[in-house]
Wavefront OBJ file of the C-alpha trace (Angstrom):
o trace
v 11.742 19.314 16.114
v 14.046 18.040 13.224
v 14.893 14.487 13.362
v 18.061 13.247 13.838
v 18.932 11.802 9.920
v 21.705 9.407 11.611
v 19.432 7.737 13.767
v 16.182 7.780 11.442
v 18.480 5.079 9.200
v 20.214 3.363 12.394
v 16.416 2.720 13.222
v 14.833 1.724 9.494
v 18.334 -0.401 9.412
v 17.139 -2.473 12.313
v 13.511 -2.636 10.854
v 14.754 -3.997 7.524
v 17.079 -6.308 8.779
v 14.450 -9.475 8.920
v 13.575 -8.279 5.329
v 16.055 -6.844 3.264
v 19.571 -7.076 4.254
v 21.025 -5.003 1.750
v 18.941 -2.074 3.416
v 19.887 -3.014 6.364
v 23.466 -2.130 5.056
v 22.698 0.498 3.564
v 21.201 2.352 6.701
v 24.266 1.412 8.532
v 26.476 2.609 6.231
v 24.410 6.046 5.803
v 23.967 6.528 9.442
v 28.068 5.836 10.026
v 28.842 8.730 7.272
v 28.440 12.013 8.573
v 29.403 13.210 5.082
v 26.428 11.292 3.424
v 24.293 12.489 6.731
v 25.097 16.033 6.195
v 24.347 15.665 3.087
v 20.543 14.588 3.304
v 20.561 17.190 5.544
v 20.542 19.971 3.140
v 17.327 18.450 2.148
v 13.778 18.463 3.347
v 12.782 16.372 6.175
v 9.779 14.464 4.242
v 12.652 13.838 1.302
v 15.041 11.956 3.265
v 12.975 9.106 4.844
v 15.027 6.425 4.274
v 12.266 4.277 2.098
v 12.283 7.071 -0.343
v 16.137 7.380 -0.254
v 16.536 4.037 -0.942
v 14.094 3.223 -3.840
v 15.359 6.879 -5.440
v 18.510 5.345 -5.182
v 17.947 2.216 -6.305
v 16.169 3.916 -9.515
v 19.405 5.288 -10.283
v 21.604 2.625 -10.345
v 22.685 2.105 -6.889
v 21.857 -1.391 -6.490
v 24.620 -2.027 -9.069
v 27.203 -0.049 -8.132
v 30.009 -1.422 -6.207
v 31.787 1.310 -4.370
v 28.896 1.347 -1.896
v 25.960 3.526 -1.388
v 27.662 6.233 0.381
v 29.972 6.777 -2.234
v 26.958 6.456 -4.627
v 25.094 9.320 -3.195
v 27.452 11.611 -3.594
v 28.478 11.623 -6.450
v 24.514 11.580 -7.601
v 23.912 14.292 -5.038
v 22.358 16.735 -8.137
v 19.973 13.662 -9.589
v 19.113 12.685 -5.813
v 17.801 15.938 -5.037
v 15.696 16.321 -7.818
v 14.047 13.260 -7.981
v 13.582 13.106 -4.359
v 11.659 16.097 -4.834
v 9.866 14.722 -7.835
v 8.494 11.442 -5.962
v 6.486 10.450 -2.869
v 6.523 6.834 -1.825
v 3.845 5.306 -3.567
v 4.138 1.998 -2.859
v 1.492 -0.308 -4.834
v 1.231 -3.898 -3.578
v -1.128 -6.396 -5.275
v -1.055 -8.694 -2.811
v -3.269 -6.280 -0.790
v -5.999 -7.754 -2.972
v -6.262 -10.885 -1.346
v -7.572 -9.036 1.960
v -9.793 -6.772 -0.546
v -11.473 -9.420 -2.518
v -12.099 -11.075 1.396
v -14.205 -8.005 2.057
v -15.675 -7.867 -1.358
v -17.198 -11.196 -0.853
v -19.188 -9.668 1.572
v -20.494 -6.739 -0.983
v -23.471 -7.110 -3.309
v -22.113 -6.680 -7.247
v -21.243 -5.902 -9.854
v -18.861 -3.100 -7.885
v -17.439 -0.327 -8.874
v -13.939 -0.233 -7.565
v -12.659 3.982 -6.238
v -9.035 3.667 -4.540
v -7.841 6.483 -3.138
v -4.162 6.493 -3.112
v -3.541 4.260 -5.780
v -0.744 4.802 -7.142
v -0.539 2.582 -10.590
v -3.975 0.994 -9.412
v -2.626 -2.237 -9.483
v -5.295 -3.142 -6.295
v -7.891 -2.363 -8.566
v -7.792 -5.850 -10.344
v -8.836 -8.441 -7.760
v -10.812 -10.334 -10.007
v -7.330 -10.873 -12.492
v -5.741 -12.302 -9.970
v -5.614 -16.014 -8.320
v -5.196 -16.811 -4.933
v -4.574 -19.393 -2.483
v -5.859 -19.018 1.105
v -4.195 -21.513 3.299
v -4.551 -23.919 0.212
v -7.753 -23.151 -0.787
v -7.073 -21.667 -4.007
v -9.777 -19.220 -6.380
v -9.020 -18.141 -9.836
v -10.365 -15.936 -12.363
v -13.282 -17.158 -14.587
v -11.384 -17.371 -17.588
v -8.825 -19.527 -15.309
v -5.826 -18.970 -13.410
v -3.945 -15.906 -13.550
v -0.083 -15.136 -13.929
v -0.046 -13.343 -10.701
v -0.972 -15.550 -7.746
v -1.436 -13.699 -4.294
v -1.044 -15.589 -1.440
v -2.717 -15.390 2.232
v -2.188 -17.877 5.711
v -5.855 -17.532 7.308
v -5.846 -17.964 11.317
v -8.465 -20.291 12.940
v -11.784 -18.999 12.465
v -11.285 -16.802 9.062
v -12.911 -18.890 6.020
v -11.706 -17.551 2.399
v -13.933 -15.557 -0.247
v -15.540 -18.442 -1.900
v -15.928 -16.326 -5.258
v -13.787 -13.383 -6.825
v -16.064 -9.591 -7.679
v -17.436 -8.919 -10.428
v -15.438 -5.703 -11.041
v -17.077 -2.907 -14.109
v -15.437 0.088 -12.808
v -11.610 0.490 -12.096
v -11.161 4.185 -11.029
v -8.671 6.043 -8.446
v -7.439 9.196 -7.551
v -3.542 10.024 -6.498
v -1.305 13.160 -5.836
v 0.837 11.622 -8.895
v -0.711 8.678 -10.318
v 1.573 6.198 -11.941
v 1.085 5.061 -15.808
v 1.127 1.511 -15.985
v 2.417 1.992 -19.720
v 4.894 4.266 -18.944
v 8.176 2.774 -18.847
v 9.511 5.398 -16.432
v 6.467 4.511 -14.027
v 7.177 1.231 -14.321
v 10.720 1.357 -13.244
v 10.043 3.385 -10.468
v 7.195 0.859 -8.755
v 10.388 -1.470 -9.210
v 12.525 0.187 -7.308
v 10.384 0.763 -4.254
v 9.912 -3.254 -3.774
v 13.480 -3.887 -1.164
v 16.006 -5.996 -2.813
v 15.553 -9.658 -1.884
v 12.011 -9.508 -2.141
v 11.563 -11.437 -5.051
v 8.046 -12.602 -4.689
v 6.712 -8.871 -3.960
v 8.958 -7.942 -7.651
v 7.200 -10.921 -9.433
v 3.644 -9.765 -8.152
v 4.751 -6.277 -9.073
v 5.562 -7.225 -12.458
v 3.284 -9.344 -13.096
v -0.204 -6.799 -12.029
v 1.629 -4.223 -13.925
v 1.317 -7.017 -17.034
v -1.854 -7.618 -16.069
v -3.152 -3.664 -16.084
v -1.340 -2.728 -19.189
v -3.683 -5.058 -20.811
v -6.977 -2.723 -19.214
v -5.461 0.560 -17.626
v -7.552 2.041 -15.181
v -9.288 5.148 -14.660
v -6.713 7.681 -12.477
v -7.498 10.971 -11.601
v -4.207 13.824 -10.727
v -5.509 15.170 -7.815
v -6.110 15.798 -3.466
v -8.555 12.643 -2.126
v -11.138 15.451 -0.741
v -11.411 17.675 -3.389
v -11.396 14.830 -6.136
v -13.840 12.426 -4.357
v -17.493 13.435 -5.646
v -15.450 13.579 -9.249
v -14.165 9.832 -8.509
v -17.740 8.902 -7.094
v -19.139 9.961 -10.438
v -17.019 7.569 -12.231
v -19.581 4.868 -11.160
v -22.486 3.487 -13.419
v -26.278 3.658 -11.747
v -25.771 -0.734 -12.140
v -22.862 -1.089 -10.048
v -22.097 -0.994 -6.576
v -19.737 2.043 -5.087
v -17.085 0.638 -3.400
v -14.581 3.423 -2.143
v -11.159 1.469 -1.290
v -8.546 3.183 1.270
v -4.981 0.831 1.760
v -2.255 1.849 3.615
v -2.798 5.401 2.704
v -4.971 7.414 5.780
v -2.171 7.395 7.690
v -0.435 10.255 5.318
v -3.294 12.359 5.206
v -2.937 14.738 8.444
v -5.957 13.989 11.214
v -8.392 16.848 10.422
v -8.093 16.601 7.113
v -8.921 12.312 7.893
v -11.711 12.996 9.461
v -13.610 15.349 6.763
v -12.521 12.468 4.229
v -14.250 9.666 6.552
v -17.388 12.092 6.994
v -17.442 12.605 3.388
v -17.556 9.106 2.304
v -19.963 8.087 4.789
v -21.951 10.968 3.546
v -21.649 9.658 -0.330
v -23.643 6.187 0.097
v -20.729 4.100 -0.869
v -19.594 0.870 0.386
v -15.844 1.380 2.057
v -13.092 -1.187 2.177
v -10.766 -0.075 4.649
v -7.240 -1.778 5.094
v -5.540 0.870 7.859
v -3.620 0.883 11.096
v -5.887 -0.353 13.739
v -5.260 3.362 14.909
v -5.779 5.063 12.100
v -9.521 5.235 11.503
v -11.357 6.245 15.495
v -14.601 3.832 14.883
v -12.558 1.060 13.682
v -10.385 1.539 16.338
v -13.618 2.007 18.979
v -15.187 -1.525 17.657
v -12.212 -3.033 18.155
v -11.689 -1.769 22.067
v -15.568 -2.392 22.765
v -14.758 -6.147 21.585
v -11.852 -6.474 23.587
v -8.692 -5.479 22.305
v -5.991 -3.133 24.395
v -4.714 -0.482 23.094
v -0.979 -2.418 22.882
v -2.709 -5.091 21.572
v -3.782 -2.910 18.530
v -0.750 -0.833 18.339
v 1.039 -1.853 14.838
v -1.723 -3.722 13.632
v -3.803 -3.093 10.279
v -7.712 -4.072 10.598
v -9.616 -5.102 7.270
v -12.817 -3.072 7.763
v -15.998 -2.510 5.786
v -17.936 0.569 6.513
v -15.480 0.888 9.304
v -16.479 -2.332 10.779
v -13.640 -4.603 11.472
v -13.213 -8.067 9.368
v -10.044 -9.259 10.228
v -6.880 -8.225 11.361
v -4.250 -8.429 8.296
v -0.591 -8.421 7.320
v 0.181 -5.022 5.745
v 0.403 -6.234 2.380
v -2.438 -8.780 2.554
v -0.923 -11.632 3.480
v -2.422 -12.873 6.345
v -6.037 -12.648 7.845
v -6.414 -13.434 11.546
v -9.796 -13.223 13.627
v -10.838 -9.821 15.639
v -14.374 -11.194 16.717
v -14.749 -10.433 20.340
v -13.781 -14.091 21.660
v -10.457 -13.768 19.734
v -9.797 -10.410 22.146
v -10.717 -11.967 25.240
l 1 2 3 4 5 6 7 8 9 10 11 12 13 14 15 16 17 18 19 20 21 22 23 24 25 26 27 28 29 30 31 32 33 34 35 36 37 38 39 40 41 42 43 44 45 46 47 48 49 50 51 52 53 54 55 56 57 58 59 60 61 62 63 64 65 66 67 68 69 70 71 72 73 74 75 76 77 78 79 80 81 82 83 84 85 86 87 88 89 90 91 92 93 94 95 96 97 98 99 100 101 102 103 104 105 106 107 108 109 110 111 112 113 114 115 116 117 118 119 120 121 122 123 124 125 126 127 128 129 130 131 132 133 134 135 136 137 138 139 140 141 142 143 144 145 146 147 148 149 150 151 152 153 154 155 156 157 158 159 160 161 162 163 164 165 166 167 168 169 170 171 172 173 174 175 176 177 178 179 180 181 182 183 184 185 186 187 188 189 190 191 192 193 194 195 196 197 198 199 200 201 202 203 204 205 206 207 208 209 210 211 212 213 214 215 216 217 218 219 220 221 222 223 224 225 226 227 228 229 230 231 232 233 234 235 236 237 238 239 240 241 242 243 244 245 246 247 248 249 250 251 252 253 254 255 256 257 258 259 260 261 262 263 264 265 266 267 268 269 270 271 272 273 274 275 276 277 278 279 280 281 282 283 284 285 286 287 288 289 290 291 292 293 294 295 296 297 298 299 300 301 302 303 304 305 306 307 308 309 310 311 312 313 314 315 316 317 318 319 320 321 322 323 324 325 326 327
């Protein structure tokens, strides 16, 4: 069944509210139009989620124009349309790194770092980065880095007490972003919400950062590209196959030949997912405790599929999942 456009952005409106309140607006103003409504209609369902609208949007121009963003898409209904169907969201948050390089401590290096899904492969840098963890900060060896990521740690969860030793930066992605492109870089700037200035500093910053060392991205479908990506790896380091966010858009099936696959390979896996997403995280986490509402909206750290830590979505904050904690 279609969804009903209207209330898909009187629903994201509500979620963004606490975050972005020009969003917020936005959705309101979009879900009030049935002009604007009938318009996204002519469209695909997977082109008008309301993330994508917006940073599409935002890439051309809306965000400074003031008749308002019904008005705006509109009269940009021809340039909408085509680079709606042009881009997926392919949102690429650094600060995921400070839950990544919390699972790396736990991983025998040098490592080889293998994201799938990642985008510009600005996760692949953990070691460029500095972080502070509650106060406890850890930079780089050459000293501290532009980009700073914070995390809060709840009771129980100690920091990384040293950064990877990283030799291989390698990913695969439907469209992989060029971190020296211009173009690409715009468009990783419009998908961070307006009014979250310390997620467009990170952005700009890692993309600063990579520019200097661009990694290794391969054009291509997870599955099929995987034993290519695993290749990437020299016979000294340690394969580390990263997933972030990104298991949730690959349909079930299709999931669980992927998960198969890399247990099959004899890599190490960092997993940051929906406590959902992945069924043996999600099964260590109910043997230890958890119920299912307790889970529901969560994202789980995991390596090998073995829970760490629960975490923010973007990394920011790292809370205990032993079994006590679920009790």
């Amino acid at each position: 069944m279609a969804r009903d456009t209207a209330q898909w952005f009187r629903d994201f409106g509500r979620q963004a509210a606490s975050v972005s309140p020009q969003y917020e607006a936005w959705a309101g103003a979009i879900a009030d139009d049935p002009a604007t409504v009938a318009l996204l209609e002519t469209f695909p369902e997977q082109h008008r989620q309301p993330p994508l609208v917006f940073a599409v949007a935002s890439l051309l121009g809306a965000r400074d124009h003031d008749a308002g963003i019904t008005d705006f898409l509109r009269r940009n209904a021809s340039a909408l349309a085509a680079e709606l169907a042009a881009r997926p969201v392919q949102t690429n948050e650094p600060g995921r790194c400070a839950a990544l390089t919390a699972a790396l401590a736990t991983i025998d290096g040098p490592v080889a770092l293998l994201e799938i899904g990642a985008s510009a492969g600005l996760c692949l840098y953990p070691d460029r980065y500095s972080y502070d963890y509650s106060g406890r900060r850890l930079h780089p060896a050459d000293g501290p880095s532009a980009v700073t990521l914070t995390c809060t740690l709840g009771a129980g969860v100690e920091p990384p007490r040293r950064l990877p030793i990283v030799v291989t930066r390698a990913g695969v992605d439907l469209r992989p972003l060029d971190v020296t492109s211009p173009a690409d870089a715009a468009w990783l700037g419009a998908l961070t919400w307006p009014g979250q200035h310390d997620r467009e500093s990170r952005v700009r910053g890692a993309i600063a950062i990579a520019r200097h060392d661009p990694p290794h991205l391969l054009a291509g479908d997870a599955e099929a590209a995987l034993d290519q990506l695993l290749a990437l790896a020299p016979e000294a380091a340690t394969p580390v196959v990263v997933t972030m966010g990104v298991l949730i858009y690959i349909p079930a099936p299709r999931r669980a030949r992927l998960a198969e696959r890399i247990r099959a390979s004899g890599a190490r896996w960092v997993s940051l997912e929906g406590a959902r997403v992945l069924p043996r995280v999600e099964g260590r986490l109910r043997d230890a405790g958890w119920a299912e509402d307790e889970l529901r909206g969560r994202f789980v750290l995991a390596v090998d599929e073995h829970p760490l830590a629960f975490s923010g979505p973007y990394g920011e904050t790292l809370e205990a999942c032993s079994p006590s904690a679920g009790a």
